[in-house]
N, C-alpha and C positions, 0 to 999 in steps of 0.2 A: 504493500500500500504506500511506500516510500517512493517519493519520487526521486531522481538523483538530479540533483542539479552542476552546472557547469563551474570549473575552478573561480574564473572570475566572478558569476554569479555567486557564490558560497562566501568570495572575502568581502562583496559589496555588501549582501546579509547581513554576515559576521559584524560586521563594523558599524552597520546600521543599526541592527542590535543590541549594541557594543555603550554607541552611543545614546540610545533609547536610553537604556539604565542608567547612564551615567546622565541625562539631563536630567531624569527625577531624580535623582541624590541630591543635585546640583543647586536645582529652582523650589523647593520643599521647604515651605518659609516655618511646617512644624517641628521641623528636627533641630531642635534647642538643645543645648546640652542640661545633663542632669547627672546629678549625683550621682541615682540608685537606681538602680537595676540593670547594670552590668559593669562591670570592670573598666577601668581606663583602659585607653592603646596607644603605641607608641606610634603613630602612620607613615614614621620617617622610617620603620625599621619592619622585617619582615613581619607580618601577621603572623603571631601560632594559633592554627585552627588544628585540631582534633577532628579526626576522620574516623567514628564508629561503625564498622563492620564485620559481616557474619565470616570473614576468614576461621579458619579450622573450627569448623563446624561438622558433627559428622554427617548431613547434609548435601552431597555433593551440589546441589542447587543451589543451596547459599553461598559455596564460595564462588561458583559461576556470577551471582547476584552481586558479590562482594565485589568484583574485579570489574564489573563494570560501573558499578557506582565509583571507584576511585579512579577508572579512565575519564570519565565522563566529567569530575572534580579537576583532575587534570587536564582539560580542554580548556574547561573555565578559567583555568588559572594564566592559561595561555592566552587566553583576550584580553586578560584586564591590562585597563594599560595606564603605568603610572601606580598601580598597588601590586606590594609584594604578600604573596602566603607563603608561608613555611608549614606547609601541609602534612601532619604526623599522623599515622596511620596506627587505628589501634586495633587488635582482632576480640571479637566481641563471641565469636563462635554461636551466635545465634540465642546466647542464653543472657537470662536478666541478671544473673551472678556476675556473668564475667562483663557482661555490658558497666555493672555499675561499681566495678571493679575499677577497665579501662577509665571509667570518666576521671575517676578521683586521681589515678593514674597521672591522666593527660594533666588535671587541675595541679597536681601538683608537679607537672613539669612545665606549667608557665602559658598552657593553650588559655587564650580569650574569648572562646568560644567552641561549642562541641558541635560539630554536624555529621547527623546519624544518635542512635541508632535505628535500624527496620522494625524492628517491630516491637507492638506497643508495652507491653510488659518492661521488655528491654528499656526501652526509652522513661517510664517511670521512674528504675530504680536509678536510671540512669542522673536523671533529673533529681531526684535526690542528692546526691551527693557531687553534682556540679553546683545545686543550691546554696550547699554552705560556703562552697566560693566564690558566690552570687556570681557565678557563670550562666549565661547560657546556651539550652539547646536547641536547635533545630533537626528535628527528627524526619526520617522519610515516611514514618507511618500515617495512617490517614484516622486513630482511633481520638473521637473527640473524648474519651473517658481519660486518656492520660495529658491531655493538654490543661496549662493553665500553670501558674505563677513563672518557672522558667522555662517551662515548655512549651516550643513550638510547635506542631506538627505540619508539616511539608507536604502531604498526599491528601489527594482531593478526598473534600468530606460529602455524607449521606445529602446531609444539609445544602452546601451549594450548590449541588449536582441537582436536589429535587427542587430547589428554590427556583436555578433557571431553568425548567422545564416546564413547571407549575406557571411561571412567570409568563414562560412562551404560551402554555396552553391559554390562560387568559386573554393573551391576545389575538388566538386564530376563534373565540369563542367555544372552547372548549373548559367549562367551568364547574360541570359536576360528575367529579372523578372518585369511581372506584379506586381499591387499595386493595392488591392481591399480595398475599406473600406467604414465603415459604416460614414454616415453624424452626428456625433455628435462631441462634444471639443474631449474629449478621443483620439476616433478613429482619430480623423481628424492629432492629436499628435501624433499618433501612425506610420501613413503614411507617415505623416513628416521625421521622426527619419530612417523608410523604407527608404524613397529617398536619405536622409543623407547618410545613408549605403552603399546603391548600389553606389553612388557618391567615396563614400572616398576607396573604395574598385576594384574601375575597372570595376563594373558589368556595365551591360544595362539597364535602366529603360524602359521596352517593350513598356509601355501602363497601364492607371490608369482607374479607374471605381470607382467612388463612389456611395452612395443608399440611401435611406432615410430609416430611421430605424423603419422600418415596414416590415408587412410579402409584404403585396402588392408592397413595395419599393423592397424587395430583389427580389422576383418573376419578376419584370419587368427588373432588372439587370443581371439575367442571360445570356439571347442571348446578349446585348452587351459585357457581361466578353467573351463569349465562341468565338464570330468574332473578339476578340481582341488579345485571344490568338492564334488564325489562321493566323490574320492575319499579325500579327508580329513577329510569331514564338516565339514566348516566350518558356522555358524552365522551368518556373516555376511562380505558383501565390501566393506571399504574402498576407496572409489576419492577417486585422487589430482585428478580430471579434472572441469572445470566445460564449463558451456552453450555455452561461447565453444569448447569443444575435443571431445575425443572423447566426451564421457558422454552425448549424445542417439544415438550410434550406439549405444554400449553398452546406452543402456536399452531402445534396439529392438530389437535382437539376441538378448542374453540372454536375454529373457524368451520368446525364439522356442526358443529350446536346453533352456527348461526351467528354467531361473535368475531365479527372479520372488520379489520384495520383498513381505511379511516372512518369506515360508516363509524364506529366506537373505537375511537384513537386508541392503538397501542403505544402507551410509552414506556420507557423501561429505564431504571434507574443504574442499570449499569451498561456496560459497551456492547451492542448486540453484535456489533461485528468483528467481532474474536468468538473460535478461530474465523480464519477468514472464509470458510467454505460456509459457516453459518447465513451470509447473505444470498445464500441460494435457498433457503429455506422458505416455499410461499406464505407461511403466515407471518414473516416479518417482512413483506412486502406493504411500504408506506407507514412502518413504524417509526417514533421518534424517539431517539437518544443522545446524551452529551459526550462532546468529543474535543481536546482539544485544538487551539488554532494548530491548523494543519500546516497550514505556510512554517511554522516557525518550528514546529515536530518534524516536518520534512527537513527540513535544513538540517537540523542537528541531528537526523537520522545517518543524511549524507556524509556529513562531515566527521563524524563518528566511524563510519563505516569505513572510510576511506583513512583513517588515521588508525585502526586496531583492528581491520578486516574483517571487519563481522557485525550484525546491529546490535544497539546499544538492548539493552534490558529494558522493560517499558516504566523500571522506578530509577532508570541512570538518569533521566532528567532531572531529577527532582536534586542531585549533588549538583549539576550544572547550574539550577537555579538562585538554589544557598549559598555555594561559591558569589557567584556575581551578585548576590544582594550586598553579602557580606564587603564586596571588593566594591559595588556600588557607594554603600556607606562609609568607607574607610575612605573614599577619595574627597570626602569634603574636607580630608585633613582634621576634622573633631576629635580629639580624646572620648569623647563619650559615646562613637559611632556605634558602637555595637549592646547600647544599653537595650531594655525595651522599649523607651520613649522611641528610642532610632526607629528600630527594627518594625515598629507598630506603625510608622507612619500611612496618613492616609494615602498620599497617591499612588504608592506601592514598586512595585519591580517589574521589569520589563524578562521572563523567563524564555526557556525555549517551549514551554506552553504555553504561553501567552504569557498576557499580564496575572499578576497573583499580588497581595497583600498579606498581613501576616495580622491579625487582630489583638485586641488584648486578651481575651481569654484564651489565646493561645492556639485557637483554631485558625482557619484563612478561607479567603475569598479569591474565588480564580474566575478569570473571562473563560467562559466556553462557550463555541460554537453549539447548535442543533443541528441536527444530521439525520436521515432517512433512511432506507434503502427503497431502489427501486430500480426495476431491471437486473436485481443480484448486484446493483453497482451503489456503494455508502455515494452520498450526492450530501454535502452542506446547506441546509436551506436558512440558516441563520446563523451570520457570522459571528464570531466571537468578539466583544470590545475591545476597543484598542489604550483604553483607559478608563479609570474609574471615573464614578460622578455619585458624589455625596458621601456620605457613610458606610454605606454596606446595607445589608440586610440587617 
């Protein structure tokens, strides 16, 4: 789904890019220095930033996951231009012991800032013990349970994924939405974040249906989803459930009971198109899901690929992004560039997923595109922003 683009084109990008972030560091009349919440920096001298990763892990996919989050940290380090990182690489092995082991490790070898680790466990106890060195972290995980005083998290949440979808459905008039989801923590989170949405946005919440997550659990959910959208009239069904779980049952199913996409919008709260043979699937023909800017995922798909021969991992953006915030803010020269005051600013970072922000309770807001499938081919039908306006959600 990458496109490759041409040498010249990838430095014109780069640099474009480059410069995006660095003019919001630049013109960001909120980023005041302040005392507390987080460490002075010296910006005449290299940045120590802390690299949490699942290296020796018995896991062989984590240390695959580990080597490309610290390729992908090293590209970024290679754009910034005018800041140095002195990037120390800590191995995390996948567990919240040795995660919050390394942190205090890294804290007391002088890092300003921890980025990483994956996953959420990890990154709590992690955060812990970067806390008492009023360090902090930015983490790749996407779990809003462990975000909040120094933690970051970095991977897209339940929350702003359903928020712009919910958002878009309002505007094509699509306002009284089912809530379908599968019976696990996840999903259950996921529906949640749904309700949230439909709430803070004006919609209707039609009617909910959950299933136990099994083939025979979804098979007995069908006739209740399909009398439910009858008979509430709903206008569309959010489902909680991706390729990997129950939504290829659902999309065969439903559309056999009468329930077929856009007469009753399918949207779906995570990427229907992984794998990529899923978009041949006809009941997600005219379905809607969030994806990031592609222009900007292409590029640094390319550029990736062509620098470590192979594609990036789909959370090696997310060290790309924390890099260059980090290297964003440090370029205004501030000793207090990496406080939370910094790091929270409104108008946010310019990523290789777009624009993203980082909030105070530790969660974030990312631009994303709306995206379809039709003819088996993912089509963009609502671009992603190119900057923020106002607050956030």
């Amino acid at each position: 789904m990458f496109a490759v683009l041409s040498t010249a084109r990838k430095s014109i990008t780069r640099v474009t890019a480059l410069l995006s972030i660095m003019a919001l560091a630049a013109c960001d009349p909120s980023m005041m220095p302040s005392p507390n919440g987080g460490p002075s920096i010296n910006t005449n001298k290299p940045i120590p930033v802390a690299l949490l990763v699942p290296y020796e892990s018995a896991q062989e996919a984590d240390n695959g996951l580990a080597q490309s989050i610290e390729n992908a940290a090293r590209l970024a380090m290679a754009d910034l231009d005018g800041v140095e990182i002195d990037l120390r690489v800590y191995a995390t092995g996948g567990q919240a012991e040795r995660a919050s082991a390394a942190a205090s490790r890294a804290v007391n070898e002088g890092a300003k800032i921890i980025l990483g680790p994956v996953y959420g466990g990890s990154a709590k106890l992690a955060g812990i013990a970067a806390g008492n060195a009023g360090v902090n972290v930015l983490s790749f995980s996407n779990n809003t349970d462990v975000a909040g005083g120094n933690v970051f998290i970095l991977g897209a949440t339940f929350d702003n994924t359903a928020n712009r979808l919910v958002q878009y459905a309002a505007q094509k008039g699509k306002r009284r939405i089912m809530v379908v989801n599968a019976q696990s923590p996840a999903e259950n989170a996921g529906a949640a974040a749904i309700k949230n949405a439909i709430a803070r946005n004006g919609s209707t919440l039609a009617g909910t249906q959950s299933f136990e997550l099994s083939q025979e659990g979804v098979v007995a959910a069908i006739r209740p989803i399909a009398s439910t959208v009858r008979s509430s009239d709903a206008d569309a069904v959010f489902f909680t459930s991706g390729n990997d779980g129950a939504m290829p049952l659902l999309a065969q199913m439903l559309p056999e009971n009468g329930i077929t996409s856009p007469d009753t919008q399918y949207i779906g709260l995570q990427r229907w198109n992984f794998p990529a043979s899923a978009v041949s699937l006809p009941g997600l023909q005219n379905s809607w899901f969030a994806i990031p800017d592609q222009r900007l995922v292409q590029n640094f798909s390319s550029r990736y690929s062509a620098a470590y021969g192979q594609a990036p991992h789909a959370l090696a953006g997310l060290a790309y992004d924390g890099i260059a915030a980090i290297g964003a803010l440090a370029k205004s020269g501030d000793s207090q560039a990496l406080t939370a005051q910094a790091l929270t600013r409104g108008s946010g970072f310019v990523g290789v997923n777009g624009i993203f922000r980082l909030r105070s309770d530790g969660t974030n807001e990312r631009g994303l595109s709306v995206a379809t499938i039709q003819n088996n081919q993912v089509i963009e039908i609502d671009p992603a922003p190119r900057a923020f306006g106002g607050t956030g959600y």
